[in-house]
C-alpha positions in Angstrom: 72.6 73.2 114.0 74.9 70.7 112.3 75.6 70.3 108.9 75.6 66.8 107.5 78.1 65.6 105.1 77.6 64.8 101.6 80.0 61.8 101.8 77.8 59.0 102.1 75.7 59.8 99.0 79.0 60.7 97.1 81.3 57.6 97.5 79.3 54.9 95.9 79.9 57.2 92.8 83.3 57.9 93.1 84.5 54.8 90.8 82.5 56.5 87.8 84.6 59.2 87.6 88.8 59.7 86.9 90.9 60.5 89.6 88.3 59.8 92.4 90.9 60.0 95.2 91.0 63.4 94.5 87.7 64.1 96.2 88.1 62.0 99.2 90.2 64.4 101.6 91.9 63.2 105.0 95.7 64.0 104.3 98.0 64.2 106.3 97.6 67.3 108.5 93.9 68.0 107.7 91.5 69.3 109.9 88.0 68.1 110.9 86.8 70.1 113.5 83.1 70.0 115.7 80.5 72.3 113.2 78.7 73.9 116.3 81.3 74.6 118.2 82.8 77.4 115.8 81.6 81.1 115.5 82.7 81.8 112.3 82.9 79.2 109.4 85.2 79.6 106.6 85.5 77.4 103.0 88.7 78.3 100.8 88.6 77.4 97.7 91.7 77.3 94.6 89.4 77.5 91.2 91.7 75.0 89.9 92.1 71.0 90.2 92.9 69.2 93.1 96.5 68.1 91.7 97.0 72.0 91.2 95.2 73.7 94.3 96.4 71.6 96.8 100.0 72.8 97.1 99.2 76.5 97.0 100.7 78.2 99.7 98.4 81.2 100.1 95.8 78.4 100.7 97.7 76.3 103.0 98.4 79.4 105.3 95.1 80.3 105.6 93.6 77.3 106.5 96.0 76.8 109.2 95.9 80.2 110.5 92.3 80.1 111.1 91.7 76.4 112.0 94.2 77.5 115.2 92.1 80.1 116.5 89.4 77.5 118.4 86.1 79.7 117.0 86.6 79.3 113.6 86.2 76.6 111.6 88.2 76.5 108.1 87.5 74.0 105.3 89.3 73.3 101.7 87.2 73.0 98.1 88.7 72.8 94.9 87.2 72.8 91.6 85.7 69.3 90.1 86.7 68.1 86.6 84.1 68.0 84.0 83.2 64.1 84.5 82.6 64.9 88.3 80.3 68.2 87.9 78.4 65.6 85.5 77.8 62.9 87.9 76.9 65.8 90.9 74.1 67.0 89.1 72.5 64.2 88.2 72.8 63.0 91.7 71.6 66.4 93.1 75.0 66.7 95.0 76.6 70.1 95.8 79.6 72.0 95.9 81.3 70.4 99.1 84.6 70.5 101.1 86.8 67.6 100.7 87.7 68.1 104.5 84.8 67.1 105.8 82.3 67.3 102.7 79.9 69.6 104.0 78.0 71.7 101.6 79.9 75.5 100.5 76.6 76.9 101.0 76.4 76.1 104.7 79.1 78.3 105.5 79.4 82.0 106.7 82.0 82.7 103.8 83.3 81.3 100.8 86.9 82.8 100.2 88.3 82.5 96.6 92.3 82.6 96.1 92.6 83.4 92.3 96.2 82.7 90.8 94.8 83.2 88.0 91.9 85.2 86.0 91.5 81.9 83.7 90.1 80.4 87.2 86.8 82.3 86.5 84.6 80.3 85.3 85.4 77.6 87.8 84.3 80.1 90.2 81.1 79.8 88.5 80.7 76.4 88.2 81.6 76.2 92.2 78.8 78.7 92.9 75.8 76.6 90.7 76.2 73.2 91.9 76.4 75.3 95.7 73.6 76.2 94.9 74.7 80.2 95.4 73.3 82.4 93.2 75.6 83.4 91.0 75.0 87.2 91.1 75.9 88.9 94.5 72.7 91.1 94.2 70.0 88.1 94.2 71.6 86.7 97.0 70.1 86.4 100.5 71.3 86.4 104.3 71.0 82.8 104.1 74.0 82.8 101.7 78.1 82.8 102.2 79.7 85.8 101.2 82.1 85.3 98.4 85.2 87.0 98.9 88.0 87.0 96.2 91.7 87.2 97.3 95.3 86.5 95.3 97.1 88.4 92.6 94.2 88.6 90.3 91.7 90.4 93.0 94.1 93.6 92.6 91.7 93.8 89.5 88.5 92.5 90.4 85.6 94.3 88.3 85.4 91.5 85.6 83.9 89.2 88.7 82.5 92.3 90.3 79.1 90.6 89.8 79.7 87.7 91.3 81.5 88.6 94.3 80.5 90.0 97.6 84.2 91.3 98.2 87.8 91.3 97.5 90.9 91.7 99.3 94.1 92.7 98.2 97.3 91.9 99.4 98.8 89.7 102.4 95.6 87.2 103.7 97.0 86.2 107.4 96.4 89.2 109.4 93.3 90.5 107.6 91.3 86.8 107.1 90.9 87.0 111.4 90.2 90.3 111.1 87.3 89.8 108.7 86.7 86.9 111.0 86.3 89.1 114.0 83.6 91.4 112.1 81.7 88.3 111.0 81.3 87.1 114.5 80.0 90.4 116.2 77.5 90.7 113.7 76.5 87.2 114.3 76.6 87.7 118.0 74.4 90.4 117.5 71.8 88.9 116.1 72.8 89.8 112.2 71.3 93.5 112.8 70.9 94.6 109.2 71.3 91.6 107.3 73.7 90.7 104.6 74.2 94.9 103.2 74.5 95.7 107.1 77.6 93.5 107.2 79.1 93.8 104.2 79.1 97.7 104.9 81.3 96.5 107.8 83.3 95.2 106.7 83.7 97.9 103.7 83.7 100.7 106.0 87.1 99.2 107.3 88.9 100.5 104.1 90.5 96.8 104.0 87.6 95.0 102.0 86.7 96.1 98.2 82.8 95.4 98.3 81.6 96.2 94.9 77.9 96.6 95.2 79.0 100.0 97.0 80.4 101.5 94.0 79.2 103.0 91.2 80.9 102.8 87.4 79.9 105.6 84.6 81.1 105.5 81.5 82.0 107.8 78.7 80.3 107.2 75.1 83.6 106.1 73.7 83.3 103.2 76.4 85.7 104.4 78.4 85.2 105.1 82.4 84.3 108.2 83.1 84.4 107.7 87.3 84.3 105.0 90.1 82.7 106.4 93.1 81.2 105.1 96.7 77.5 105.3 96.2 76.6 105.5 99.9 78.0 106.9 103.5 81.0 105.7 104.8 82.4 103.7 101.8 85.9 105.2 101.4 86.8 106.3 98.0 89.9 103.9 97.6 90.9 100.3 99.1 94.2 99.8 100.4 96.2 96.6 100.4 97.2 94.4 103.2 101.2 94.0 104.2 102.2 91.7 106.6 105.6 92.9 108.4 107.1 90.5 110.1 107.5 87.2 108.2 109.1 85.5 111.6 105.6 86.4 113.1 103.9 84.0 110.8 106.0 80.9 110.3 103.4 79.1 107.9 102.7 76.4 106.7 103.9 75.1 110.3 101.3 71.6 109.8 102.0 71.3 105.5 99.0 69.4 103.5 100.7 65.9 102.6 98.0 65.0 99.6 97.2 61.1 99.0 97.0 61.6 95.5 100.0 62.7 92.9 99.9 66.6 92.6 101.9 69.3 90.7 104.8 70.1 93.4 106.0 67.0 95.9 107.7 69.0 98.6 107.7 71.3 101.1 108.0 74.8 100.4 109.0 77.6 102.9 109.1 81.2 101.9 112.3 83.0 102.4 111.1 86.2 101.5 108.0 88.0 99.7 108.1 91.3 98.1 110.5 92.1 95.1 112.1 95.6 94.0 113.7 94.3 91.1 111.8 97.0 89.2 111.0 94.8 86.6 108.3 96.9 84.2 106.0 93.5 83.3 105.6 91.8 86.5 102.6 92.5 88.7 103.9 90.3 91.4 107.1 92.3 92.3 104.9 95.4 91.8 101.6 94.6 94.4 104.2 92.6 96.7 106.8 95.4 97.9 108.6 96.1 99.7 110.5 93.1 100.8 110.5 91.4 103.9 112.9 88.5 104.2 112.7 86.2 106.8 115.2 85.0 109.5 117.9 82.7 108.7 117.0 81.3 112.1 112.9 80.9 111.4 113.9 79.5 107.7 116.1 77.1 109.5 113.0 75.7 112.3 110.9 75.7 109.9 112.2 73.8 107.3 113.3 71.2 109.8 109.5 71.3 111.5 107.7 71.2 108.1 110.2 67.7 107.6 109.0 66.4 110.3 105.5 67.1 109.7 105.1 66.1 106.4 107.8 63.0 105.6 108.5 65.3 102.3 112.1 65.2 100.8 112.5 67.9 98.6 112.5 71.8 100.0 111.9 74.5 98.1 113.3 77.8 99.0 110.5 80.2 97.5 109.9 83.9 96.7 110.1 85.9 93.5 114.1 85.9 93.5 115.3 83.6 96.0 118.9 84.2 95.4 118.2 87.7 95.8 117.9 87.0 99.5 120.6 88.9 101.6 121.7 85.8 103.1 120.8 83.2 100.5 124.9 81.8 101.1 124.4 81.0 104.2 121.4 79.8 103.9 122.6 76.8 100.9 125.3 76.4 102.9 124.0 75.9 106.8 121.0 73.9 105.5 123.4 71.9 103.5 125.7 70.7 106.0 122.9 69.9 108.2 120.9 67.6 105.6 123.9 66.4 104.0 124.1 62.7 104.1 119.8 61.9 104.3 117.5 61.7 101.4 116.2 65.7 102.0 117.6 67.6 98.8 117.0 71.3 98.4 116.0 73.2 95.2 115.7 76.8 94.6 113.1 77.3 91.8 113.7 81.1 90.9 116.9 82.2 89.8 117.9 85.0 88.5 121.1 85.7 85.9 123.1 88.0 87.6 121.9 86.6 91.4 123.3 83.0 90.5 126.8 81.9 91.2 128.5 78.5 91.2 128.8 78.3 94.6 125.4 78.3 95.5 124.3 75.5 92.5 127.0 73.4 94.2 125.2 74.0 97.7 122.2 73.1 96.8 123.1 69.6 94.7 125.4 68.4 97.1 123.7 64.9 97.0 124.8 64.8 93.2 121.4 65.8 92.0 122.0 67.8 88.8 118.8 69.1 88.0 118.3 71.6 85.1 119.0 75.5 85.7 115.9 77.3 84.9 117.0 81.6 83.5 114.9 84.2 82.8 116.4 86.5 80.5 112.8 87.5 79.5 113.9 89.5 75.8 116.0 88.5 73.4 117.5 91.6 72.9 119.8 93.9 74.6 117.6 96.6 73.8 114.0 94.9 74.8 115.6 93.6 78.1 116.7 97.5 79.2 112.6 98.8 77.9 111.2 95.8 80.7 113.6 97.1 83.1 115.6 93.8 82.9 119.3 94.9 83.5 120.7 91.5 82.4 123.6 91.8 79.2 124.2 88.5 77.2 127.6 88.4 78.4 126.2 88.0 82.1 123.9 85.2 80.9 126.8 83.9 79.0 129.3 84.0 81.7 127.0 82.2 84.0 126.2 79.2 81.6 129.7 78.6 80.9 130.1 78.1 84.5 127.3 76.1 84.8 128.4 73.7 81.9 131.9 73.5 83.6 130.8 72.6 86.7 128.5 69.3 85.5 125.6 70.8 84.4 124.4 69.4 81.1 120.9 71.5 80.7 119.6 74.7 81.2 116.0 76.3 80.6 116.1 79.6 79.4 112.3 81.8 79.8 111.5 84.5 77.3 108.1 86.4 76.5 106.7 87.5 73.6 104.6 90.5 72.7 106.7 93.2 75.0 106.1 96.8 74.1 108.3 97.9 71.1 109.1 94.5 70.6 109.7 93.7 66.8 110.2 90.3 64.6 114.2 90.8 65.2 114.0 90.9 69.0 112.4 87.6 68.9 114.9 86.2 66.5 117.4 87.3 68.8 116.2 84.5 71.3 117.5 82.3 68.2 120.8 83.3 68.2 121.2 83.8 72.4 120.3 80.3 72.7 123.2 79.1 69.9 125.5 81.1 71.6 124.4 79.1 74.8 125.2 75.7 73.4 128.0 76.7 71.6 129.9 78.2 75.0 128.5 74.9 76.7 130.4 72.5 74.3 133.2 74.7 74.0 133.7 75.0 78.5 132.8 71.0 78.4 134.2 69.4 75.8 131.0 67.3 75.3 128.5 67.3 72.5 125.6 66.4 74.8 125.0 69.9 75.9 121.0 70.7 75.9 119.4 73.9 75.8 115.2 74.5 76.1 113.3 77.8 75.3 110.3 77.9 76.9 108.7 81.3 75.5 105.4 82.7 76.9 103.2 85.7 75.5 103.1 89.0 77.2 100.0 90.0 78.8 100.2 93.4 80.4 98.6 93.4 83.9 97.5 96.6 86.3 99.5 98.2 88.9 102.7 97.7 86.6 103.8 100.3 84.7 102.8 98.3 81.2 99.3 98.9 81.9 98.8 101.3 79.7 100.6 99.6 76.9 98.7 97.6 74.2 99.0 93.7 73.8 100.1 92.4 71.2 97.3 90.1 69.2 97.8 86.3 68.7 98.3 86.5 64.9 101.6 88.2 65.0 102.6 86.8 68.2 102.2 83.2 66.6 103.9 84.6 64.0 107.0 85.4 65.2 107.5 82.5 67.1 107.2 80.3 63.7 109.5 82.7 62.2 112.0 82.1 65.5 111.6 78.0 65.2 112.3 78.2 61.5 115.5 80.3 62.0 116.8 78.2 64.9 116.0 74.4 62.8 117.3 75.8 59.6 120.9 75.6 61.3 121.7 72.3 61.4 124.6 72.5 64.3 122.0 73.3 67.0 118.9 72.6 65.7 118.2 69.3 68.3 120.1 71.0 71.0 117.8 73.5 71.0 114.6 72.8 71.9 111.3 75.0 72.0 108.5 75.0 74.3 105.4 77.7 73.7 101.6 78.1 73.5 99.8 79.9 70.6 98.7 83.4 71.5 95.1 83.0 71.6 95.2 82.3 75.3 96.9 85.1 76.5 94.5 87.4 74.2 91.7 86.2 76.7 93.9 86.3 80.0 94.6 90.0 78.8 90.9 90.7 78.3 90.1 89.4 82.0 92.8 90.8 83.9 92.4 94.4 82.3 88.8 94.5 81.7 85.8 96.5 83.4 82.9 95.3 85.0 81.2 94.8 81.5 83.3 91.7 81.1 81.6 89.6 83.8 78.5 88.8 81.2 81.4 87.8 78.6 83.1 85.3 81.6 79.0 84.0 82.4 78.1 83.5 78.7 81.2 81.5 77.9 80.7 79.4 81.2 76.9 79.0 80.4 78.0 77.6 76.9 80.4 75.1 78.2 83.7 76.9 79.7 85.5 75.4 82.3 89.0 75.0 83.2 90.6 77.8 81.1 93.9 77.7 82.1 94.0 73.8 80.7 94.8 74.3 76.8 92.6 70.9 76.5 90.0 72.8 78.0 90.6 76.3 76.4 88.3 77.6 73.6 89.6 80.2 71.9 86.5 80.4 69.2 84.0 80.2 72.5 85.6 83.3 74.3 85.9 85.4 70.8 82.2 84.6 70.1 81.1 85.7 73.3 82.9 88.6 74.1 81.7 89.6 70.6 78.0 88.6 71.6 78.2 90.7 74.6 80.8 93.7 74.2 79.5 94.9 70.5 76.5 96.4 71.3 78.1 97.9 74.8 80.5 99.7 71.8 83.5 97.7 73.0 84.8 94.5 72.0 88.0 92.3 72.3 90.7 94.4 70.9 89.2 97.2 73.0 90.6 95.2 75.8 93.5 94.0 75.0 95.2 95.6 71.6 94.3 99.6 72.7 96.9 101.0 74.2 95.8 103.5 77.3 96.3 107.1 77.8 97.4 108.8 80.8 94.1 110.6 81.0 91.7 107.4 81.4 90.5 106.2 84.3 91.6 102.6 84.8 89.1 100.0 86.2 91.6 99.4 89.0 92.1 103.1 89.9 90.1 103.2 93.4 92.2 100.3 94.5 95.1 101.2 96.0 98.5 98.9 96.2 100.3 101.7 97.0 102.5 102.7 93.9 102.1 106.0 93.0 100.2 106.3 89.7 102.5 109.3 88.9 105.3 107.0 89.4 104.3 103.8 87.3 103.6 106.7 84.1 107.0 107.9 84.4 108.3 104.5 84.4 106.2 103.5 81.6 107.5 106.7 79.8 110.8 105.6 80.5 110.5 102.1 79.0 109.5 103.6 75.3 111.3 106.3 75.6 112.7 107.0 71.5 116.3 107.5 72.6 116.5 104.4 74.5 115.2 102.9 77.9 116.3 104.4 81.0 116.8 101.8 83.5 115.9 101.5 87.2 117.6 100.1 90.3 116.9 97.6 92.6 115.8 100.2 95.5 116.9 97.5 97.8 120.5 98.6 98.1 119.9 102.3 96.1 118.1 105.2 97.5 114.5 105.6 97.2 113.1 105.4 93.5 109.6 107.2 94.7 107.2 104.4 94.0 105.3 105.6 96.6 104.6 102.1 98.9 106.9 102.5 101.8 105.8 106.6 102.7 102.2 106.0 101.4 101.2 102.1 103.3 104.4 103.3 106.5 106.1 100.0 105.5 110.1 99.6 105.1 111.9 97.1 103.3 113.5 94.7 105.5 116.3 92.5 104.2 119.5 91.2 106.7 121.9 90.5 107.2 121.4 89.1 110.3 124.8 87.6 111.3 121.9 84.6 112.6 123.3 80.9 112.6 121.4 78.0 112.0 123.0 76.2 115.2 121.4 75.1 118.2 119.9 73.0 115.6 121.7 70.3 115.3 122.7 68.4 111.8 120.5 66.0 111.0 
């Protein structure tokens, strides 16, 4: 039976509310296709704002891989602002897909891509004006399973409640899978009902269905053991790798959006996975091992996705990009062909000791001088080698100078604050790095008008990385510091304005490190704080820092927990983590060792880049039968012709 559309009760209220263009759907590339003639329906959703959900890749993929197969149906919705959910509920309108604004609750499953864990409560919000209950056990066959996906659903217990399932890793292969299971159950008559095929789709060992395991807990509040509570639930969940990037040459059809959104161009993944080693960062940890794509298949499609979308900027993405093998020729092929037309090229992730004059030339070759963005992540010498960081001041110096000789005028340099063993002189250190920046830019250019921005961000230590066991650092001292790092910096009057400072207060962070490390007890914290108001977290003009703190105090004390528990405790080696049954195939051994190595007292011991080492033992390639796949290739660019 069809589903109507909510669209003609909905647009004679669009010019009450901001930003109404942002609801209406029909981009460029968008798909409508016939209700009844699909077998399995799918909505995705990005718990953020149109402007912001719209350009996610994982999202785009998706929706194109499973709108080609001709039995499924796949549809886009994205969180509403404030002023929106107001006028939906006083018109009795629900959750709907901007694609063709059918109702969420219509369809067979509601898949969630979480950037984020500050996109909870949107998640909530989604579910009510659906029309979902928002706890998986009340609801009925009649409902779409939720299903979580993205980095965050490597941890989901703190949504436990309010998901049917989670997925971790790569979403191409396993989203027709899932698919597949949906439809024979449907074919079938839906023998069992919704628990008959949820425990299909758990039984796979490829979807995390909470509902089918059970949690005890220790009196000191810590787990005491995660375990399947019925036959044929596997006791861990393995992640999804997909292989062979040429295989899946997406987005092939990119989303052109009719109204202004965070990134205007088109972006093509050179290569995912990252074995930089560094100790903080959960994506180069769940994403090994690397698998770069073709030259060739870079090459087609960024000429297709130009074609397709009318965009004029690329953006080479991945977690490095100049750590690709063949990143040279890349900047270089693509540049001679484009040179000349309005399509300019940008590599948004560099690192230090990946970057080299020659490839900045290649890719602002239409005299675009854009700023250089560097992560040197610790001010120190010392902190950089405990968060496996293997970049000296004299490389980061070595590579400005040859930045500000060749033209450049501005470069952004991206700390964190908060690392394990960190202390107040660490942080000052980013001080005196970024003087020595400026200074070696005036000196190489002779100019005065040399410009250098510290964007600082606090440390929040995330699972399946070897810092999750270490304890965050609270919001007091971090704010702290970074007043103390200001004062030090504005106090000396020859860089004070060429030195400018970009950061958020802890508090923040102190909640994103609550929700990305907590247990399934943290789901009535995330429901109270959206039932008093909460929405749109990750927006500091939505954040309340007072709301979360009150709840999670409300709903944590008398469980013998609260927010420090979470976040300021360091673990030991002993306690079961609430991510321990899910499996992204680093060796728990290893990631201790690691972690011991990081704060060891006679100094860090660093770690390779396994990519052009021997093995390091992290346990994904033996444990998951993956390999790391990087070129060269000795692939050209040519037939294609330049443009």
């Amino acid at each position: 039976m069809s589903v109507e559309s909510v669209f003609p009760r909905l647009e004679p209220l669009l010019p009450s509310v901001s930003k109404p263009i942002q609801y209406i759907g029909g981009e460029l590339n968008s798909t409508v296709k016939d209700w009844d003639a699909a077998r399995v329906r799918w909505a995705l959703m990005y718990p953020d704002a149109y402007e912001v959900g719209l350009p996610n890749q994982g999202v785009q993929i998706l929706y194109e891989v499973l709108n080609e197969r001709d039995d499924i149906l796949a549809e886009r919705t994205y969180a509403v602002m404030p002023d929106m959910e107001r006028v939906m509920r006083e018109n009795g309108i629900p959750q709907f897909t901007v694609d063709a604004h059918r109702p969420i609750a219509a369809f067979d499953i509601l898949g969630v891509s979480f950037a984020t864990e500050l996109g909870y409560t949107n998640l909530l919000t989604a579910l009510d004006l659906a029309g979902i209950p928002l706890h998986a056990v009340d609801r009925t066959d009649a409902d779409p399973v939720v299903l979580a996906g993205g980095h965050s659903a490597f941890n989901p217990e703190p949504i436990a409640d309010f998901v049917d399932a989670a997925v971790l890793g790569d979403g191409e292969e396993v989203v027709l899978a899932i698919s597949e299971v949906i439809g024979e159950w449907k074919d079938e008559g839906r023998p069992g009902g919704r628990d008959e095929l949820l425990a299909r789709l758990a039984a796979s060992g490829g979807v995390y269905v909470p509902k089918f395991y059970d949690v005890g807990y220790l009196p000191d509040g810590r787990i005491e053991k995660i375990a399947p509570n019925r036959e044929g639930i596997p006791w861990t969940v393995a992640k999804h790798t997909l292989m062979d990037l040429d295989d899946w040459p997406y987005p092939k059809k990119p989303l052109v959006p009719l109204a202004e959104t965070v990134h205007e161009r088109f972006s093509v993944e050179i290569f995912r996975g990252c074995t930089r080693g560094c100790r903080f960062c959960q994506a180069g940890m769940i994403t090994r091992p690397v698998r770069e794509r073709s030259l060739q298949t870079i090459g087609q499609m960024v000429d297709n996705g130009l074609k397709q979308s009318g965009f004029e900027e690329v953006g080479l993405l991945s977690l490095s990009s100049a750590d690709h093998s063949e990143i040279g020729d890349v900047a270089q092929q693509l540049g001679d062909r484009y040179e000349g037309t309005n399509t300019s090229l940008s590599l948004p992730s560099t690192r230090v000791d990946a970057f080299n004059i020659t490839l900045a030339n290649e890719f602002s070759r239409g005299g675009r001088r854009s700023g250089l963005t560097f992560a040197p992540e610790g001010g120190s010498e010392r902190l950089r080698k405990v968060i496996n960081k293997m970049v000296s001041e004299e490389d980061l110096i070595r590579t400005v100078a040859a930045a500000y000789s060749h033209g450049w005028r501005q470069v952004k340099l991206y700390f964190m604050c908060g690392l394990p063993t960190e202390t107040d002189e660490d942080v000052l250190q980013i001080g005196e790095l970024a003087k020595r920046v400026i200074e070696t830019g005036r000196e190489v250019s002779g100019r005065k008008d040399i410009r250098c921005t510290v964007s600082i961000g606090g440390f929040v230590p995330k699972p399946h990385t070897p810092f999750q066991w270490a304890s965050q650092l609270d919001h007091e001292t971090t704010d702290e510091r970074l007043r103390k790092l200001r004062a030090s910096v504005q106090s000396d009057k020859r860089f004070g304005r060429a030195i400018g400072f970009r950061y958020h207060d802890g508090k923040p962070g102190t909640i994103e490190g609550l929700l990305s490390r907590g247990d399934r007890r943290v789901g009535r914290v995330i429901e109270a704080v959206w039932r008093d108001g909460g929405r749109f977290d990750g927006w500091s003009e939505h954040f309340s820092y007072d709301r979360w703190a009150e709840k999670a105090a409300e709903q944590l004390v008398p469980l013998g927990v609260d927010l420090d528990w979470f976040t300021t405790r360091e673990r030991d080696y002993d306690e079961v983590l609430p991510w321990d049954h899910l499996d992204s195939g680093l060796d728990r051994e290893w990631l201790w060792e690691d972690w011991q190595d990081a704060i060891d007292p006679d100094g860090a011991v660093e770690v390779e880049d396994c990519r052009w080492t021997p093995c390091f033992d992290c346990g994904v390639c033996p444990q998951m039968d993956l390999d790391i796949q990087i070129g060269p290739t000795g692939q050209k660019l040519l037939p294609l012709s330049v443009v």
